[in-house]
NUVO-219583 format. One record per residue: residue in three letters; x, z, y of N, C-alpha, C, O in turn. Coordinates in steps of 0.1 Angstrom, whole numbers, plus 5000, padded with zeros to 4 digits. Each point is the difference from the previous one (the first is absolute). Example, Ala and Ser with C-alpha at 12.3 -4.5 7.8 and 13.67 -1.06 7.14 Angstrom:
NUVO-219583
Ala513250784943499150005012500950005012501050075000 Ser498649865011500950005011499250085011500550015011 
***
This chain:
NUVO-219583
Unk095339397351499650035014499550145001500450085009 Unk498749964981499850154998500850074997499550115002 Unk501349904995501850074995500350015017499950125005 Unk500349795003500549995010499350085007500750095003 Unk498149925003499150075007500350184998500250095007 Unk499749874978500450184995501450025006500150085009 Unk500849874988501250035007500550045012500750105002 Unk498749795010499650035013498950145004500250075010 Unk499149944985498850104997501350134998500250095008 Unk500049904987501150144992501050035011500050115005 Unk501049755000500950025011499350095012500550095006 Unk498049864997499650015015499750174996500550095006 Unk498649934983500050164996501050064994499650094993 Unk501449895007501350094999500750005012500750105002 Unk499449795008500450055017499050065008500450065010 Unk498449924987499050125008499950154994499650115003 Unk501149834984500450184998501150065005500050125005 Unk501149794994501350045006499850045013500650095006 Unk498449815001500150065014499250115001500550085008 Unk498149964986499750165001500750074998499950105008 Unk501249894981501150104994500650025012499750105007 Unk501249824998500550005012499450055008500850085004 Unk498349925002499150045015499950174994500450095007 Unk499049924977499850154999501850095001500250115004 Unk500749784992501450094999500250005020500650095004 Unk499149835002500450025015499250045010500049985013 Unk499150084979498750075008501050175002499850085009 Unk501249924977500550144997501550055007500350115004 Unk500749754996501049975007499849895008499049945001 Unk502650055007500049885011500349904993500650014990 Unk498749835019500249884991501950005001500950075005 Unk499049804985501349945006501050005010499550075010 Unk501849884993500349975012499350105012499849945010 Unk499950184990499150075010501350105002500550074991 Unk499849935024501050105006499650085011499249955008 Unk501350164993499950105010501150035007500950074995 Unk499349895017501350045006501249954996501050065001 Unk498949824993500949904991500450104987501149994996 Unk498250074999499550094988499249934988498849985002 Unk501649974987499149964992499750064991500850064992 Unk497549945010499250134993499149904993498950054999 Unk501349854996499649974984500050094988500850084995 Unk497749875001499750144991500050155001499450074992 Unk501249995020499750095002499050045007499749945011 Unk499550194983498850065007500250035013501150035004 Unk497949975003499550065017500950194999500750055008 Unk498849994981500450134998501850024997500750095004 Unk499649804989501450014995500949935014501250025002 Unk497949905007500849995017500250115009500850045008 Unk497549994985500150145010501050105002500450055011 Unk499949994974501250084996500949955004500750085005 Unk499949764995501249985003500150035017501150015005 Unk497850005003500649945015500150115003500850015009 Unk498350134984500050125006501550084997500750085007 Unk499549874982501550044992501349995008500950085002 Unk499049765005500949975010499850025009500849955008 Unk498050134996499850015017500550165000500750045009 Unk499050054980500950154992501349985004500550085009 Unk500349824987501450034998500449925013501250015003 Unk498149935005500949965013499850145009499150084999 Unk502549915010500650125006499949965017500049905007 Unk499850264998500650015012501350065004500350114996 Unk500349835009501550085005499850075017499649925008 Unk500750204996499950085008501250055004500350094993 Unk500549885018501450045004501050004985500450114996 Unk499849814997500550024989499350074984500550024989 Unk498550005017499250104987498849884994499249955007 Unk500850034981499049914993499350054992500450054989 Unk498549925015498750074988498849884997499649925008 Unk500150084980499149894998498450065003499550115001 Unk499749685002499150095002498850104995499150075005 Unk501549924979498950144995500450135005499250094999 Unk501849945005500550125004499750015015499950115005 Unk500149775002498950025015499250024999499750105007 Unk499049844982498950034999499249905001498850014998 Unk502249845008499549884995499849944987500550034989 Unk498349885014499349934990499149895005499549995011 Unk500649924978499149865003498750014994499649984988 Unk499750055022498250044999499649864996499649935010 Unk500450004976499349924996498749994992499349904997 Unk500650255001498650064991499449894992498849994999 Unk502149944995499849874991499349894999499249954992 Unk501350005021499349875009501349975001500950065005 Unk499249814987500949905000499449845004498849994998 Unk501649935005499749865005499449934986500649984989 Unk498550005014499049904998499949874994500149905008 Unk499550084975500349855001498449974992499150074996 Unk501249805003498649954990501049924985500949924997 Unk498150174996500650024984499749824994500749944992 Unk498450035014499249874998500549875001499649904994 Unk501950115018500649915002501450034995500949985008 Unk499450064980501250074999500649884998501149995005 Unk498649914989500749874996500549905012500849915000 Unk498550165008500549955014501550005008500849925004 Unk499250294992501650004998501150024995500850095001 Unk499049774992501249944990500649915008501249965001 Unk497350015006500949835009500450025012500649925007 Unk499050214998500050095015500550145000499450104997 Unk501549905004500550164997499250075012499849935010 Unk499850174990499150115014501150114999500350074991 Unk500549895030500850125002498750075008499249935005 Unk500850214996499950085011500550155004500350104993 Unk499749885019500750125006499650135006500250005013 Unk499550094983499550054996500650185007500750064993 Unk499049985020500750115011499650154992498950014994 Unk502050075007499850114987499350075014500449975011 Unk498750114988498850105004500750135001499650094992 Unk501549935016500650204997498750075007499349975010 Unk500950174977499550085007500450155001501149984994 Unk498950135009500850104998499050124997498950045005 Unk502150014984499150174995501150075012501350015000 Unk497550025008500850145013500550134988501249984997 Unk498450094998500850074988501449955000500950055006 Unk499149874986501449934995500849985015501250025000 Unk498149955011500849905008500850135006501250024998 Unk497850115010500750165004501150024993500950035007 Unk499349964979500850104994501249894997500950034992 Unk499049855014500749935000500850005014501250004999 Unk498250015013499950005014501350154997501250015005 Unk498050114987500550105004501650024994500950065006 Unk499249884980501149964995501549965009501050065002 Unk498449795001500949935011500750075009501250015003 Unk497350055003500650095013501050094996501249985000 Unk498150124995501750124996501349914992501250044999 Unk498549874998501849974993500349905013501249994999 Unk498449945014500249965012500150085011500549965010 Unk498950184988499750095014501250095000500450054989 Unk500249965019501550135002499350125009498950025003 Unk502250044999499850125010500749935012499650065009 Unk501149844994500750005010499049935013499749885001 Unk500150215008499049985009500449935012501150025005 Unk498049914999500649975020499950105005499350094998 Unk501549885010500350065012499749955013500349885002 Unk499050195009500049895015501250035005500950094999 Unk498849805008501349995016499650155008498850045002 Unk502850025003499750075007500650025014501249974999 Unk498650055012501150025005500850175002499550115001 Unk501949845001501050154999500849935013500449895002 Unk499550265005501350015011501549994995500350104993 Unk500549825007501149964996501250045013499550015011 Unk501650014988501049995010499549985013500449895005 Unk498850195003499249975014499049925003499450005010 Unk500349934979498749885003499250004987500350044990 Unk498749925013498750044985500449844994500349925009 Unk499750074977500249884990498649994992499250085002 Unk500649844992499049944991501050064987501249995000 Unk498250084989500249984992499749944985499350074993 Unk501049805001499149944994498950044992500050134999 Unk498849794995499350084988501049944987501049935001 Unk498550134987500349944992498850004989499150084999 Unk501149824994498849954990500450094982501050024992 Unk497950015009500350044984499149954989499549895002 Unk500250184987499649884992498650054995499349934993 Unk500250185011498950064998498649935003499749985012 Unk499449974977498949915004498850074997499750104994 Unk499649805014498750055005499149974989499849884996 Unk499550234999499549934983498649915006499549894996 Unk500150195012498449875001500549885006499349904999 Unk501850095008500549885009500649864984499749894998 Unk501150204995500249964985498949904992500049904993 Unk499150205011499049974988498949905009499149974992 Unk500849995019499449905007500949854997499649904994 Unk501650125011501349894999499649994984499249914996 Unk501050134999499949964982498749894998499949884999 Unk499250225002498449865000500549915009500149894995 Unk500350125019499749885003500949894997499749885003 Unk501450144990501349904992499449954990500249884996 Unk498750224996499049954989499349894999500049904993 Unk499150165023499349914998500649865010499449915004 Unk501750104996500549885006501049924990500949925002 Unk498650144987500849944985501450025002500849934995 Unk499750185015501350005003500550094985499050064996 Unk501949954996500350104992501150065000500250104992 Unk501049845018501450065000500050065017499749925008 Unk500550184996499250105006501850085007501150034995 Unk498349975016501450075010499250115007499349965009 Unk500850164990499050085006501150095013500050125002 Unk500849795003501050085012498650075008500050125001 Unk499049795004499250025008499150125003499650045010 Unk500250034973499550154999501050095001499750114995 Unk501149885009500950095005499650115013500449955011 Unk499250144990499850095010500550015011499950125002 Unk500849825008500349955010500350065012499049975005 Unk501850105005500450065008499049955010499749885003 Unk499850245003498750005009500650005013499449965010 Unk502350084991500149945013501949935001501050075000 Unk499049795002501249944999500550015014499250015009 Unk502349984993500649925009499449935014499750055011 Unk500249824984498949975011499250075005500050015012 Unk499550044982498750155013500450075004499250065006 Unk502350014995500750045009500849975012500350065011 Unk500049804984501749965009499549995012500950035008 Unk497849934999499849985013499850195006500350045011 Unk499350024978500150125008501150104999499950125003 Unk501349794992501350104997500449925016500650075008 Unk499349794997500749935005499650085014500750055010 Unk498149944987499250095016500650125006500550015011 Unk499350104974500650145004501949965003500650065009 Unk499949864983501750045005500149945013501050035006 Unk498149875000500249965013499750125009500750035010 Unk498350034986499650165009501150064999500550015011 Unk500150034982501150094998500949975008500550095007 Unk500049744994501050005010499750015018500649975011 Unk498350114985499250035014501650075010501049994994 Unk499250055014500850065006499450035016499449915007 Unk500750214997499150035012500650115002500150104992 Unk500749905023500850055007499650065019500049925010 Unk499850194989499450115008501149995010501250024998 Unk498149945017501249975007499450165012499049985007 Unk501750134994500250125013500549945009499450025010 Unk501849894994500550025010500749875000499849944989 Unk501250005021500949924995501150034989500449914992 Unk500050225008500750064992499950024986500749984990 Unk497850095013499850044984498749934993498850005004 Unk501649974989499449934989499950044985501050044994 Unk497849955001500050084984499349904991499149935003 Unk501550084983498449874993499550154993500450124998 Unk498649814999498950054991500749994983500149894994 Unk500150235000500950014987499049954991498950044998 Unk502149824996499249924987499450114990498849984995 Unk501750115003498950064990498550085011499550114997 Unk500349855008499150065013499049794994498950004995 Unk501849905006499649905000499649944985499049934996 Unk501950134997499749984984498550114993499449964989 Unk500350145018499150074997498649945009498850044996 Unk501549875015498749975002499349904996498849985000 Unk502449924995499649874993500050014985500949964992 Unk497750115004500049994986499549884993499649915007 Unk500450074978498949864998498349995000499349914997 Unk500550215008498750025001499649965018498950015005 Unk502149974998499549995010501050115014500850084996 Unk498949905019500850085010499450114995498950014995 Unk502050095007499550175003500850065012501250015000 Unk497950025009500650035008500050155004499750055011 Unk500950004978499750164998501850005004500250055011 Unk500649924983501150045006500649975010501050045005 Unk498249854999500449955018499850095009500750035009 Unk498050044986499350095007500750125002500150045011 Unk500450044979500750085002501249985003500450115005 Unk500749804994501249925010499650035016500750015010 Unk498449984987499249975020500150135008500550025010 Unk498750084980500450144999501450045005500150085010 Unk500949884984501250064996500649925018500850085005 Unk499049845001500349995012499850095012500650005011 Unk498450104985499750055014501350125000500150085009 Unk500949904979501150095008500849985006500950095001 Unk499049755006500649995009499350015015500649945010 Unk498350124992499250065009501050125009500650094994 Unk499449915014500550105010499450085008500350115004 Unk498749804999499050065016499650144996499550024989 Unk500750085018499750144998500350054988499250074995 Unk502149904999501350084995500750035002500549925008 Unk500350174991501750095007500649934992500049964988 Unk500950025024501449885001501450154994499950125000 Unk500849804998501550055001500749915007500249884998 Unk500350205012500449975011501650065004500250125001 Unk500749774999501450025005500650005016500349915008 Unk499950284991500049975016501849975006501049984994 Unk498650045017501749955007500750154998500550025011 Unk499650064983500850114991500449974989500950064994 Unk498249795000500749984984499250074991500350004988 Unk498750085017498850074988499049954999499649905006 Unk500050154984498349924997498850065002500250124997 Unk498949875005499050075005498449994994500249914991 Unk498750115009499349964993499050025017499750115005 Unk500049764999498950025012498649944995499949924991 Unk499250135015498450004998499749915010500849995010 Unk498149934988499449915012499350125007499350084994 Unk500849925019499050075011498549974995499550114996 Unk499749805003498849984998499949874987500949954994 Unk497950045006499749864993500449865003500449914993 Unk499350095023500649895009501249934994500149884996 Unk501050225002501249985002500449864992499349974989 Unk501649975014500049884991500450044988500250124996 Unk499949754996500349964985499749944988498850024996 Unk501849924996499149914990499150024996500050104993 Unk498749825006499450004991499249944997499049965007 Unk501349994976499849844994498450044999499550114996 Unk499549735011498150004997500649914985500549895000 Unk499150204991499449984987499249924996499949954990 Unk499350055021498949914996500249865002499749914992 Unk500850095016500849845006500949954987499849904993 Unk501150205007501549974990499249944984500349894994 Unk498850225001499049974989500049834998500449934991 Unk498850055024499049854999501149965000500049954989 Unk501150025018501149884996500649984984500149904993 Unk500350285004500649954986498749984993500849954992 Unk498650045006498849984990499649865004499449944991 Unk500849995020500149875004501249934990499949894995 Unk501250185005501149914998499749984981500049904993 Unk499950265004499450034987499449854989500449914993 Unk498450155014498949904998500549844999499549924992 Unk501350055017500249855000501650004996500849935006 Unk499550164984501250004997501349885011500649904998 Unk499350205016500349935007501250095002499650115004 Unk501949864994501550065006500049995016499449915005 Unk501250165001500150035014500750135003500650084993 Unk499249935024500650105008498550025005499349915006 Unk500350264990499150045012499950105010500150124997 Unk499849835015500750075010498850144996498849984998 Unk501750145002498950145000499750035014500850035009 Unk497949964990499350085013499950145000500050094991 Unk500049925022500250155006499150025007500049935010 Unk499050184990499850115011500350025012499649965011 Unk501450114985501250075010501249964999500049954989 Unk501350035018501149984994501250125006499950075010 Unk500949934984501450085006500649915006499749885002 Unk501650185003500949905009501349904989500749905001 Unk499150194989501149874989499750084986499850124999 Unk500349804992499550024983501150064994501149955002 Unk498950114994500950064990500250164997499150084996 Unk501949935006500250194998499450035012499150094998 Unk501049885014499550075008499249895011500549905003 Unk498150165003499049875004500750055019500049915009 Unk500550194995499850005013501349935002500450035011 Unk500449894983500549915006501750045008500450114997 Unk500549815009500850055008500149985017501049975007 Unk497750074995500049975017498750155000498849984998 Unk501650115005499450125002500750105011501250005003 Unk497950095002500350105004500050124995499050034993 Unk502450085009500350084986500250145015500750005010 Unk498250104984499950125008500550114995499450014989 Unk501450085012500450134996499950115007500950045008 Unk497850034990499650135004501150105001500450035011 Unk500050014978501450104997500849975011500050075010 Unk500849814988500749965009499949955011501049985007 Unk497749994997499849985010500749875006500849985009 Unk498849954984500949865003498949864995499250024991 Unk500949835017499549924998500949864995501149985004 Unk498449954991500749874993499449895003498850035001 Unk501249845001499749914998500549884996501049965006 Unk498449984983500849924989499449895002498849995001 Unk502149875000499449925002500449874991500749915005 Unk499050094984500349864991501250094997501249965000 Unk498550194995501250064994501350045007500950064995 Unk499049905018501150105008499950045010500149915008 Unk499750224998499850115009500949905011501149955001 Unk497550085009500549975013499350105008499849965012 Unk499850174986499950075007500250174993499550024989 Unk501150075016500250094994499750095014500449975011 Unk498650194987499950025014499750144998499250044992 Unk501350015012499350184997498650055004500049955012 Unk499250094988498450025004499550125003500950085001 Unk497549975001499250125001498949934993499349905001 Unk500650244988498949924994498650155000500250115006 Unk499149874991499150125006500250174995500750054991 Unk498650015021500350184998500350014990499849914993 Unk500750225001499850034987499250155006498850014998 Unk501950075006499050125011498949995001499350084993 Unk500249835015498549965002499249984990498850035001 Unk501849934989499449964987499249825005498849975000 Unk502349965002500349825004501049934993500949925004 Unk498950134984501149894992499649875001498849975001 Unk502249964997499649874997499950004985500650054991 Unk498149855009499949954985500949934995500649905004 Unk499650194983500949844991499349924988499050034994 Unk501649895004499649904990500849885008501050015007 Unk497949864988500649835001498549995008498850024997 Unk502149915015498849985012500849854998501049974994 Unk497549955018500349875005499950025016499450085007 Unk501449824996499350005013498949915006499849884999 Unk499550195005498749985003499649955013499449894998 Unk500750155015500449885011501150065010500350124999 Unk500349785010500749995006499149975012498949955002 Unk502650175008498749975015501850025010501050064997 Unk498649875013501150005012499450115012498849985001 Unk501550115006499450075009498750085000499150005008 Unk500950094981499150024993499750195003500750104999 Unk498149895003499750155007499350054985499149964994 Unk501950195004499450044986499150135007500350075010 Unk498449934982499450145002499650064994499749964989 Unk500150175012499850134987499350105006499450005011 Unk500850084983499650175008500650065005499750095007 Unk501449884990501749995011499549935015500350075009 Unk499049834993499749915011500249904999499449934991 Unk501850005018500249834999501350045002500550115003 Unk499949794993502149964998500249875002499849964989 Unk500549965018500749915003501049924992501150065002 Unk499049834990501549984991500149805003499049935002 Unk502150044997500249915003499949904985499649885000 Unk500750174989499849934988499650104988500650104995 Unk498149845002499450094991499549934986499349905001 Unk500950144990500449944984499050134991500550114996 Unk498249855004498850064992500450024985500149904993 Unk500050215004499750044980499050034997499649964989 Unk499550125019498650074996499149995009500350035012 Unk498549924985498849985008499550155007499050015007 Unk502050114988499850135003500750045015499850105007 Unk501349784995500650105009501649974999500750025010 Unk499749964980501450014995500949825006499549894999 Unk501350155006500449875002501850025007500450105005 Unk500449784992501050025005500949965012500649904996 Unk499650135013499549985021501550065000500550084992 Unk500049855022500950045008499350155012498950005004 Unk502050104999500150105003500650055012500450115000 Unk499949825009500450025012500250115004501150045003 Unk497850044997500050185002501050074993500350115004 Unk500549834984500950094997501549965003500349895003 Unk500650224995501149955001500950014991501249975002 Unk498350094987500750044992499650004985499950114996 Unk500049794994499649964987501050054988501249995002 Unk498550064987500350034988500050124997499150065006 Unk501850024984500450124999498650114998499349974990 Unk500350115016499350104994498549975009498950034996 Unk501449925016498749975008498850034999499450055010 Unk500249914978498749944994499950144994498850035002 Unk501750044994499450134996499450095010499050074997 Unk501449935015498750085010500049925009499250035009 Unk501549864994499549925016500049834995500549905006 Unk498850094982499749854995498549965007499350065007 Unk500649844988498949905001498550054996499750094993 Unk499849855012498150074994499949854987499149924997 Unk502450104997499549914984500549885008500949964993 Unk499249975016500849874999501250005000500350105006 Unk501149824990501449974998500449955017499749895003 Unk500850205008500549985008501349925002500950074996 Unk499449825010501049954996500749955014499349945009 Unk502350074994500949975009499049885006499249954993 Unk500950005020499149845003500649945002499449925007 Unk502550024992499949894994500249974985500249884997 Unk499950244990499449974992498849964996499749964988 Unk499650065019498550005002499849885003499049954994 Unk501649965013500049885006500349924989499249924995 Unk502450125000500449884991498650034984499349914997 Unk500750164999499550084989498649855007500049884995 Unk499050155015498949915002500649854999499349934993 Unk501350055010500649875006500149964983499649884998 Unk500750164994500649944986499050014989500249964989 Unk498750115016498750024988499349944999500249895007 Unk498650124987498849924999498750084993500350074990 Unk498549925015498950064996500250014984500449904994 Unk499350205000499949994983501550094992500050074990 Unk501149905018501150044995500150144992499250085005 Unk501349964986499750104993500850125007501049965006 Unk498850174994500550085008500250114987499250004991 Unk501850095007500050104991500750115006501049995006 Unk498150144992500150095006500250124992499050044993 Unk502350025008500150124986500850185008500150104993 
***
């Protein structure tokens, strides 16, 4: 029975040794069955895991548009400063019958050193010279176009180096950096509404109406220079505007085609006298109306003053045509003489010429008593040129018209005329008619 006791005695103190032994060998390594990450790290030290996880956290890689670098060469690393999971050495017997998984999230952390010259690396074997370009617009064949941007491959290094961490820290590691690409500041889209705007302006068209006859447009490059993309300018409208007043007449010398077939250059008598002339200021506010609302039309031009018809010549074909020299009178009416009449036109002796130039007529009187310093005269139809005196009247008192007359027994300056040319001549005029006298 004592044999036995000792026996038992011996077994129970040789497994409380075994298990100190044990507890002291797993105080040093991991028990049994003990895994990390489905890793079995039996027997091995906290220090010899350490090494392994930091080892594998070293050699795993990032890939970057094709380019792969691991993470010691980023400057990653698994900050475990030798804190490994936790067991109790005491129950190691435990697992034999329990294997213990745990899992176990690796801690990155980054040396900025390493990570820059890693960052800076990347970039130059990823970065080119080939730059964007923006969208521009170019005048093409009459109308302005968009011309595309184009993308180039040039990246933005701090834009690079943000996208990087944050793929990191989003455990992303295979990495598309299209996005740091430096980017055209102005595309397509931010033009096409204002290419579409200006070529609608351009098809502006705006047509200057003088007369029923004549009509002019406004020359597209007059329209192309005001519609820039910055906006109207209305600097060359302005001066276009300018460029009209040479069709102004009023108190300019005519050339004038008389019934001899010559030409003549007559002066208007005064300011009075008729003739075109376009208000600017009026003309302005329409086109700059039409301008502005890129609006096509016909605008009738305002006038001042007008002549009797638009073109080469404003006094028209219904005039009366006087020839001092000759001593002879015309009158034209819608272009064909229906009166031709020989005349007296004032002294020359006396020193009573008649004035010449481009008179109007100014009023018309039936029975009309002329008076002067001469006295009173009596005439049956009297046709005013000058508020002075001058006017053109039937002559009863004479009997004898044309030829040399007027050189010592003419007129005190008015055109003496046969009375029933006198008659027909009133009968066929009208207040305003242009009179030319040479």
């Amino acid at each position: 029975m004592k044999k036995v006791v000792i026996i038992l005695i011996s077994i129970v103190t040789l497994c409380i040794a075994l298990y100190f032994i044990m507890v002291q060998k797993y105080t040093k390594v991991y028990p049994p069955n003990f895994y990390i990450n489905d890793r079995k790290v039996t027997n091995l030290t906290p220090q010899e895991v350490i090494a392994d996880f930091e080892n594998e956290t070293a050699h795993r890689a990032i890939t970057i548009n094709g380019i792969t670098k691991s993470f010691k060469e980023c400057g990653l690393y698994d900050s475990m400063d030798n804190q490994i999971e936790e067991y109790n050495p005491y129950y190691w017997f435990n697992y034999f019958l329990i294997p213990q998984h745990i899992v176990r999230i690796p801690h990155l952390e980054l040396d900025h050193n390493s990570f820059n010259s890693f960052i800076e690396n990347v970039y130059n074997q990823l970065n080119t010279n080939v730059v964007s370009e923006d969208a521009y617009i170019d005048f093409v064949d009459g109308k302005y176009v968009v011309i595309a941007e184009k993308y180039g491959t040039q990246i933005d290094k701090h834009k690079f180096k943000l996208s990087v961490l944050d793929n990191l820290q989003q455990s992303c590691y295979n990495m598309d950096i299209t996005d740091c690409y430096i980017l055209p500041q102005i595309t397509t889209g931010n033009l096409i509404d204002k290419v579409e705007k200006i070529n609608h302006q351009l098809d502006t068209t705006i047509n200057l109406q003088f007369s029923e006859e004549y009509i002019i447009t406004i020359p597209q490059e007059i329209i192309l220079r005001t519609y820039t993309l910055d906006g109207i300018d209305f600097t060359s409208i302005q001066e276009y505007i300018e460029t009209l007043k040479q069709y102004n007449t009023k108190g300019t010398t005519r050339t004038f085609k008389t019934s001899y077939n010559t030409e003549i250059k007559v002066k208007p008598f005064d300011n009075t006298i008729f003739g075109w002339e376009i208000d600017i200021d009026a003309l302005s506010e329409k086109i700059y109306k039409h301008i502005h609302n890129a609006e096509s039309g016909v605008i009738e031009v305002p006038f001042i003053s007008k002549g009797f018809s638009f073109g080469k010549s404003d006094i028209g074909n219904s005039y009366i045509e006087i020839s001092i020299d000759n001593q002879r009178m015309w009158l034209y009416k819608n272009g064909k003489c229906i009166v031709d009449t020989p005349i007296v036109t004032g002294n020359v002796s006396a020193n009573m010429n008649t004035p010449k130039g481009l008179f109007q007529i100014l009023q018309m009187s039936k029975d009309y008593t002329m008076k002067g310093s001469y006295g009173t005269s009596d005439c049956s139809y009297f046709m005013r040129l000058t508020w002075t005196g001058i006017a053109i009247h039937d002559a009863t008192w004479r009997y004898y018209f044309g030829g040399n007359i007027y050189k010592t027994n003419g007129s005190h300056g008015c055109i003496n005329t046969p009375f029933a040319n006198a008659e027909k001549i009133f009968n066929n005029i009208y207040k305003g008619l242009p009179v030319i006298v040479y």
